[in-house]
C-alpha positions in Angstrom: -14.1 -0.4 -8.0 -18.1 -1.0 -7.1 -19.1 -4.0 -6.6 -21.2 -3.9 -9.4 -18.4 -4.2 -11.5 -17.3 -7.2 -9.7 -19.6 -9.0 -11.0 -19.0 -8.9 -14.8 -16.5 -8.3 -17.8 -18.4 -6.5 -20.7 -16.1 -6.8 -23.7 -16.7 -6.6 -27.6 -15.6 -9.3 -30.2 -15.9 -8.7 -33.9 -16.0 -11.6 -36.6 -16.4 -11.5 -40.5 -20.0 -11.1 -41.7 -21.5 -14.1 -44.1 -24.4 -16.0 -44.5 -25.9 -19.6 -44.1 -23.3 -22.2 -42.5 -20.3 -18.7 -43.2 -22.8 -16.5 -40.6 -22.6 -19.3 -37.7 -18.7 -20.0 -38.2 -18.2 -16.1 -38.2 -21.0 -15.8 -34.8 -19.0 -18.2 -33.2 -15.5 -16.6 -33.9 -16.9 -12.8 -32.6 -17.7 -15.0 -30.1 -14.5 -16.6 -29.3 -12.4 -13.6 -29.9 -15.1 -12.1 -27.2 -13.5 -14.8 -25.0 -10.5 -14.5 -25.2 -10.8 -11.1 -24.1 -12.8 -11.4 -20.9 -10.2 -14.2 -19.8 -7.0 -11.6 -20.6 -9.3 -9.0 -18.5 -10.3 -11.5 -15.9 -6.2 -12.7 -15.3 -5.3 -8.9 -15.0 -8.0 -8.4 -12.6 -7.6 -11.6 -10.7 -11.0 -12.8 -11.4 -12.2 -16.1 -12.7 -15.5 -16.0 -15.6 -18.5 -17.9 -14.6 -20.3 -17.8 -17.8 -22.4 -15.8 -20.0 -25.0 -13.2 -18.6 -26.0 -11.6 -22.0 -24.8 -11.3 -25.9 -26.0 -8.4 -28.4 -25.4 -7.8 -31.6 -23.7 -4.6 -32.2 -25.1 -2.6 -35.7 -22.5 -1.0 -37.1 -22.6 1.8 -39.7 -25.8 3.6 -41.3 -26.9 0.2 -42.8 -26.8 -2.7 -40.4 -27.7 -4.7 -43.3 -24.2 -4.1 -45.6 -21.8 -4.9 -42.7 -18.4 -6.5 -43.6 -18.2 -7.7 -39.7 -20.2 -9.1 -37.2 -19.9 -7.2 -33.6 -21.2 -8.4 -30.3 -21.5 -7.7 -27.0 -20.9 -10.1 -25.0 -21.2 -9.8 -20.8 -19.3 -12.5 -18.9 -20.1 -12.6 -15.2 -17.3 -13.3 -12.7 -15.9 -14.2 -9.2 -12.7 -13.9 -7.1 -10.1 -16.1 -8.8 -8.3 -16.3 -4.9 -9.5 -16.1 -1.7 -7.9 -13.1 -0.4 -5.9 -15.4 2.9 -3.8 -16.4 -0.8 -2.1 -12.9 -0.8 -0.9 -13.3 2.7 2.7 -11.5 2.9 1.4 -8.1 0.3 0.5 -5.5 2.8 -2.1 -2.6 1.4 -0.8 0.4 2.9 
């Protein structure tokens, strides 16, 4: 792995579309469910998420305008979750 990719978890969440107070609510569950994704990836990798290096919204379809779901892209940057004198007694061979 580079260690460019060390240094963030890019992952997509998704959230209904709606409007007014609806259009926040569903920003911040694409958001959340964006979370919750990066953490799952970050435990796998043994990593621990810093906080957020960039969001996008994520058009969907031929009209952006009609979507039924909100995407976004959402970067997380990270760091080691152990120091690597925790894994004393595994042996890379």
């Amino acid at each position: 792995m580079s260690e460019d990719r060390l240094r963030y978890i890019e992952v997509v969440g998704e959230g209904p579309s709606g409007s007014g107070e609806d259009l926040e609510e569903a920003q911040r569950a694409a958001f959340q469910a964006a979370r919750r994704s990066a953490e799952t990836l970050a435990e796998v990798a043994d990593l621990r998420i810093t906080g957020v290096q960039s969001i996008a919204q994520i058009a969907d379809g031929e009209e952006p305008a009609r979507l039924d779901r909100l995407r976004y892209r959402v970067r997380f940057g990270v760091e080691p979750a152990k120091s690597s004198s925790s894994r004393a007694g595994f042996l890379a061979t």
